[in-house]
C-alpha positions in Angstrom: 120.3 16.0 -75.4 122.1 18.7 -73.9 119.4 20.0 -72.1 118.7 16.7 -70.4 121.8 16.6 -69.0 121.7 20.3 -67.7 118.6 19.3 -66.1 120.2 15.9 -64.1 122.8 17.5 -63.4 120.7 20.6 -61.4 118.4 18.0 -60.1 120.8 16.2 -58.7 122.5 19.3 -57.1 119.4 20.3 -55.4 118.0 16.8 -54.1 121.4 16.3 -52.3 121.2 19.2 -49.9 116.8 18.7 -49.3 117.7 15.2 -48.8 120.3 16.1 -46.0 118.0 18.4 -44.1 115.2 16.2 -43.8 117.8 13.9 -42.3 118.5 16.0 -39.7 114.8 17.1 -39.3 113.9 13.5 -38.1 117.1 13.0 -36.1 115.8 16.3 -34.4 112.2 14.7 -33.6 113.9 11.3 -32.8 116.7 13.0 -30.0 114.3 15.8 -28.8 112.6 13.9 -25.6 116.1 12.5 -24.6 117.3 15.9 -25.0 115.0 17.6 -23.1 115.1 15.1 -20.4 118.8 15.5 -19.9 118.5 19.2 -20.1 115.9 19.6 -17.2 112.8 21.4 -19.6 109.5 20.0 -20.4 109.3 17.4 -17.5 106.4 14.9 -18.0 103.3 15.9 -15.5 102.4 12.3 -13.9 100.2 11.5 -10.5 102.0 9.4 -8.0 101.3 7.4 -5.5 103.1 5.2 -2.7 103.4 1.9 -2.3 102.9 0.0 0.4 102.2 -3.0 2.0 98.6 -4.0 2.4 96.6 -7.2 3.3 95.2 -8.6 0.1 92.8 -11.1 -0.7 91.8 -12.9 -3.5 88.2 -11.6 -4.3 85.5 -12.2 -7.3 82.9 -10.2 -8.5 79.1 -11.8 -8.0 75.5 -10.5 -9.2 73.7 -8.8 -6.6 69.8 -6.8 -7.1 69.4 -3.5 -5.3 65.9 -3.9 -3.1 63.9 -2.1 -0.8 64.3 -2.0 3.0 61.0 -1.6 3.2 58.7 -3.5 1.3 54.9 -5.3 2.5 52.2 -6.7 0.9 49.3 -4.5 3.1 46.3 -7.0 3.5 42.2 -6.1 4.3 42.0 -6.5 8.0 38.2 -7.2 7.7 35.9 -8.6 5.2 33.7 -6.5 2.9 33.5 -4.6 -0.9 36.2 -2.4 -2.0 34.8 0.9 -2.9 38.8 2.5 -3.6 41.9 1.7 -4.0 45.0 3.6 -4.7 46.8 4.1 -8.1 49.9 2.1 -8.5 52.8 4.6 -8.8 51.0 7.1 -6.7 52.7 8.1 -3.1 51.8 7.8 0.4 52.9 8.9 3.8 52.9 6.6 6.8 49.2 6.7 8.3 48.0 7.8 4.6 45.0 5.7 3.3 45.8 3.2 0.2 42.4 1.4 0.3 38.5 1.9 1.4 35.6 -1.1 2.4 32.4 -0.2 2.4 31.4 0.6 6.1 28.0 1.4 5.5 26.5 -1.6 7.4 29.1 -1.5 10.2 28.2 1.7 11.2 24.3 1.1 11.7 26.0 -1.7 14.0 27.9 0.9 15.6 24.4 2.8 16.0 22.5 0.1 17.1 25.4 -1.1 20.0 25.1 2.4 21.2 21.8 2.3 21.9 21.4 -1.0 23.8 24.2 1.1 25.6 21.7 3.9 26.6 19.0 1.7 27.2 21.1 -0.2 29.8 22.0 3.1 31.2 18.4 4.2 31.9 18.1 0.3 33.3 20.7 0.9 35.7 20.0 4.3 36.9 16.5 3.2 37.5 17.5 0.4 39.4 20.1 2.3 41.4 17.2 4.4 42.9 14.9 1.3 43.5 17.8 0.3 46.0 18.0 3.5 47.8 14.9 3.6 48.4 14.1 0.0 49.5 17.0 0.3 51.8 15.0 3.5 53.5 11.7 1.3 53.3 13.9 -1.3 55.1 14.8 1.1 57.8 11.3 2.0 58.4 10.2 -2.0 58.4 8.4 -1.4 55.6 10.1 -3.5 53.6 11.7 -7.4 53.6 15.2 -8.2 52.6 14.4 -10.6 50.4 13.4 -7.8 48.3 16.2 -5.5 48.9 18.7 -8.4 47.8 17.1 -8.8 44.7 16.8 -5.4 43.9 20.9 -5.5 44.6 21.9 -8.5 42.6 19.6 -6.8 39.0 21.2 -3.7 39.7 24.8 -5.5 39.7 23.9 -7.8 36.5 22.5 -4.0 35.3 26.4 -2.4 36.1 27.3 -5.8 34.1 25.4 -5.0 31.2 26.7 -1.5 30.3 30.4 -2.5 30.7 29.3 -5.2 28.6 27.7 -2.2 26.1 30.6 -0.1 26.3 33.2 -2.8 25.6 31.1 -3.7 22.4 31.5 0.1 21.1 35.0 0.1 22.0 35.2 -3.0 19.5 33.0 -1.5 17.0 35.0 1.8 17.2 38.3 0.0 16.3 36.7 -2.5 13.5 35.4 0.0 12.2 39.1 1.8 11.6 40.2 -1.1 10.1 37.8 -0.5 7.2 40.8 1.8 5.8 44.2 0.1 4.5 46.7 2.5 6.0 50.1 2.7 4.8 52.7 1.3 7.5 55.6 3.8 6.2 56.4 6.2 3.1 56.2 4.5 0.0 54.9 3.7 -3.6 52.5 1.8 -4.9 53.7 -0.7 -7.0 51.4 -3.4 -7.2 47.3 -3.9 -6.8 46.0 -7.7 -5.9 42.6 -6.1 -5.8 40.3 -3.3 -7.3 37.3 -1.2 -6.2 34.1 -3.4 -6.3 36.0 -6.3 -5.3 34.9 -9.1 -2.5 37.7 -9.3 0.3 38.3 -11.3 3.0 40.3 -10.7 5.9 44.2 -11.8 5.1 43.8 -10.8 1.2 46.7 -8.8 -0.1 44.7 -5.3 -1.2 47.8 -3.5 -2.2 52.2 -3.8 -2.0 53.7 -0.8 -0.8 57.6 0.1 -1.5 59.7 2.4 -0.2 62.2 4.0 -3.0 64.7 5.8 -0.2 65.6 2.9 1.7 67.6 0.5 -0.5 70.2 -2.4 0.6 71.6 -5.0 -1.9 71.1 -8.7 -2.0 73.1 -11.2 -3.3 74.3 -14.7 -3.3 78.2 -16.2 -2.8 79.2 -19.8 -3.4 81.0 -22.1 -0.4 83.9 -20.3 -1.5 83.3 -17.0 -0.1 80.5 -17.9 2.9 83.5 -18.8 5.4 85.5 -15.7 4.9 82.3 -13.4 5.2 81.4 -11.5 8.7 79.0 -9.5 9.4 79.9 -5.7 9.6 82.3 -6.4 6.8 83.4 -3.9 4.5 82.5 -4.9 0.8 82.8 -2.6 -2.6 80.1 -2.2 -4.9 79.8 -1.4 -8.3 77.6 -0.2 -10.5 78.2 2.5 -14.0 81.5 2.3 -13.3 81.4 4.1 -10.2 82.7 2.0 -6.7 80.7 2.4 -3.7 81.5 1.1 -0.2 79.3 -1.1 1.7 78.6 -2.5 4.6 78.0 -6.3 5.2 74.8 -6.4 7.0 73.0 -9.8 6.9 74.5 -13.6 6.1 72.1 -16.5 6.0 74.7 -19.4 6.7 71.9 -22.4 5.2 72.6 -22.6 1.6 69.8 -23.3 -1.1 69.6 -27.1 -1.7 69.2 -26.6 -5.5 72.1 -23.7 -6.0 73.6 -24.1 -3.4 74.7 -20.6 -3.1 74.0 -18.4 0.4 72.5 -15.2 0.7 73.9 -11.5 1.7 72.3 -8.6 2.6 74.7 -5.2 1.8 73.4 -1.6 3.4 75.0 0.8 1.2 74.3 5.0 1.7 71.5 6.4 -0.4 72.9 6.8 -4.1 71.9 9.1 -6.7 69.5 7.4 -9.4 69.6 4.1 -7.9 66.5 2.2 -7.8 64.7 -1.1 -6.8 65.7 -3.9 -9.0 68.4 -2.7 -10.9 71.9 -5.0 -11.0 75.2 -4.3 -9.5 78.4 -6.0 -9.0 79.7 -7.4 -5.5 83.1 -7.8 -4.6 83.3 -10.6 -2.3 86.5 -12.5 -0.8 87.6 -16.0 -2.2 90.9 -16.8 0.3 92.3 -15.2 3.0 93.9 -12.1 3.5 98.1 -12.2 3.0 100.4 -8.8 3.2 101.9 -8.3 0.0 103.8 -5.6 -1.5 100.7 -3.4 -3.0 99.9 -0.7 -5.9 97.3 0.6 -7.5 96.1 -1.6 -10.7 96.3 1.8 -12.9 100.0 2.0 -11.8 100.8 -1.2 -14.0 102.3 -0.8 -18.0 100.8 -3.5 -19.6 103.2 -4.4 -22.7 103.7 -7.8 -24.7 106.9 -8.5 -23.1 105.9 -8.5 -19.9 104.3 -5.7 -16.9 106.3 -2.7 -15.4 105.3 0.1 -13.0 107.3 3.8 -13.7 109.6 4.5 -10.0 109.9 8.2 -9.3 114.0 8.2 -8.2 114.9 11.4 -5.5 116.4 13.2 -8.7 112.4 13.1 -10.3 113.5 10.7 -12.7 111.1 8.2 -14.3 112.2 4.4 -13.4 111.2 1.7 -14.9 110.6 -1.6 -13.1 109.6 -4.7 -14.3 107.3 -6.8 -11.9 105.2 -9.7 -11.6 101.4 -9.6 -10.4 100.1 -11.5 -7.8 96.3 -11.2 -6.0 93.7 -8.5 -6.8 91.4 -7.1 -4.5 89.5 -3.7 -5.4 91.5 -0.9 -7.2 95.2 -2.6 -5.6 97.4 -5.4 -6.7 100.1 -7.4 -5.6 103.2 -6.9 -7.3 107.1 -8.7 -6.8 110.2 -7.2 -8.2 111.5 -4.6 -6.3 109.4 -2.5 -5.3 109.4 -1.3 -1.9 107.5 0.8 0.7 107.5 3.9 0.3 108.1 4.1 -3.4 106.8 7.0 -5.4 105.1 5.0 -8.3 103.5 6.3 -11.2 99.6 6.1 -11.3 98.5 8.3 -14.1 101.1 9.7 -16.9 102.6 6.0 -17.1 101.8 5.1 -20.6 103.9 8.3 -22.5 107.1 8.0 -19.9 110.4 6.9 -21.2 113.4 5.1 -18.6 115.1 8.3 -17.7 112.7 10.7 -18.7 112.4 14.1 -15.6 108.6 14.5 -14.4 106.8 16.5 -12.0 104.7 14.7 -9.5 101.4 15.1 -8.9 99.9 13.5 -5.6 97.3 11.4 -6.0 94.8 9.5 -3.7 93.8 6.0 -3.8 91.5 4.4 -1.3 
């Protein structure tokens, strides 16, 4: 019995005092960021920015397909049996060949045109010299006229005749060059309508050729957005989280009868891994444009009771200001509550910041 109270009484002596100092430990923890922000240490790194007054307007984000500038279905000029036709996938210059005909049977044309057109030329020059020397026979009186104007008029139809012959070559010639499917521009492959030992006709698609390095996006907007569109208008893209300006290129003001939506054409600069048919996001207006007091979006505390932004005061103190949002457009939104131009206001660093709390200021940039 005695030793049990011996032992109470020491425990109690020595819980007292551990007690006490963890008291003052968690006071510590508890006081340490007011303390250090009243004493001038530690200040909080954040990234600032200023506010100012922009014109907003309301916007919405719409579906839009990245395509190719550049992109035909190259048909057979002439009619005849596919002897090759190139790879799909495989890559060709402009001028490069992307499909054969057999020519076999247009060449002995070729052959035979060119000699009717040496025949008529040995025609002609023998005719030429019957004239001169009728027209000496004529001099002489040895001759009529009679015969000396026929002799003109078959070497004329003769002259006749080889220009006819020639022309015919020059016809063949170029017929003949349209036995090769030549690429229009650099591209790819991506589709065959026809293979090697197939029948063509002139008009039938042989190949479709693409061009992967010249892209634009195309999308579609409601009746909502069509009247506040112009052409040469700015417009955001996005795509992997990554915002890319473009540039409004295209607006085809007769709407579809079933969707009724209208389409846009956007000309963007080339992007790293992009390709045809992928999806991205287009950032087209709903309203018009007001001024409002602006910030960026990141600059916003989002808590249950309500948003604030952090105000930077000339002493580098952290302010906070509660506000109320207003339109969107891009990475900036309207706010109300006194803010004002010119403000420093917190962008990054926001979320750890107490009222009162000393930071140092980081520029940042927002477009």
């Amino acid at each position: 019995m005695l030793f049990y109270y011996n032992f109470y009484g020491n425990y109690r002596r020595l819980i007292k005092p551990v007690a006490v100092g963890l008291l003052g430990f968690f006071l510590l923890l508890l006081c340490a960021p007011v303390m250090s922000a009243k004493q001038g240490f530690r200040a909080a790194p954040v990234v600032v920015v200023t506010a100012e007054q922009r014109f907003l307007a309301p916007t919405i984000q719409v579906p839009g397909t990245i395509v190719s500038r550049q992109q035909s279905e190259l048909p057979a000029e002439v009619e005849g049996r596919l002897i090759w036709v190139a790879e799909v996938g495989s890559k060709r210059k402009a001028g490069d060949v992307v499909a054969r005909l057999d020519q076999t049977l247009y060449e002995l044309r070729v052959e035979e045109n060119k000699a009717s057109l040496e025949r008529e030329l040995v025609r002609l020059n023998y005719l030429e010299k019957e004239v001169v020397r009728l027209e000496a026979l004529i001099k002489g009186d040895f001759s009529s006229k009679n015969s000396l104007d026929k002799m003109l008029l078959d070497r004329d139809i003769a002259r006749s005749e080889v220009a006819l012959a020639r022309a015919k070559i020059k016809i063949d010639e170029e017929t003949l060059k349209r036995y090769k499917v030549l690429a229009p521009f650099d591209g790819v492959v991506i589709k065959r309508s026809k293979r090697a030992g197939e029948w063509v006709r002139g008009g039938d698609t042989v190949v479709t050729l693409s061009n992967p390095d010249s892209l634009e996006i195309e999308a579609r907007v409601s009746d909502k957005s069509i009247n506040f569109l112009t052409r040469d208008d700015g417009l955001n893209i996005y795509r992997a989280g990554q915002k890319i300006p473009g540039k409004l290129t295209a607006i085809v003001r007769i709407g579809d009868a079933q969707s009724h939506l209208f389409d846009i054409k956007i000309s963007v600069a080339k992007q790293k891994g992009w390709l045809a048919g992928q999806v991205v996001r287009v950032e087209v207006p709903i309203g018009l444009a007001r001024k409002v007091m602006a910030v960026p979006r990141d600059a916003l505390v989002l808590r249950r009771n309500g948003n604030a932004v952090y105000r930077i005061t000339n002493e580098n103190k952290a302010e906070k200001i509660h506000v109320m949002t207003g339109v969107a457009s891009g990475e900036y939104i309207a706010v109300e509550g006194g803010i004002k131009s010119g403000d420093k206001i917190v962008v990054r660093g926001g979320e750890r910041l107490r009222p009162g709390q000393t930071v140092k200021m980081i520029a940042g940039t927002h477009s």
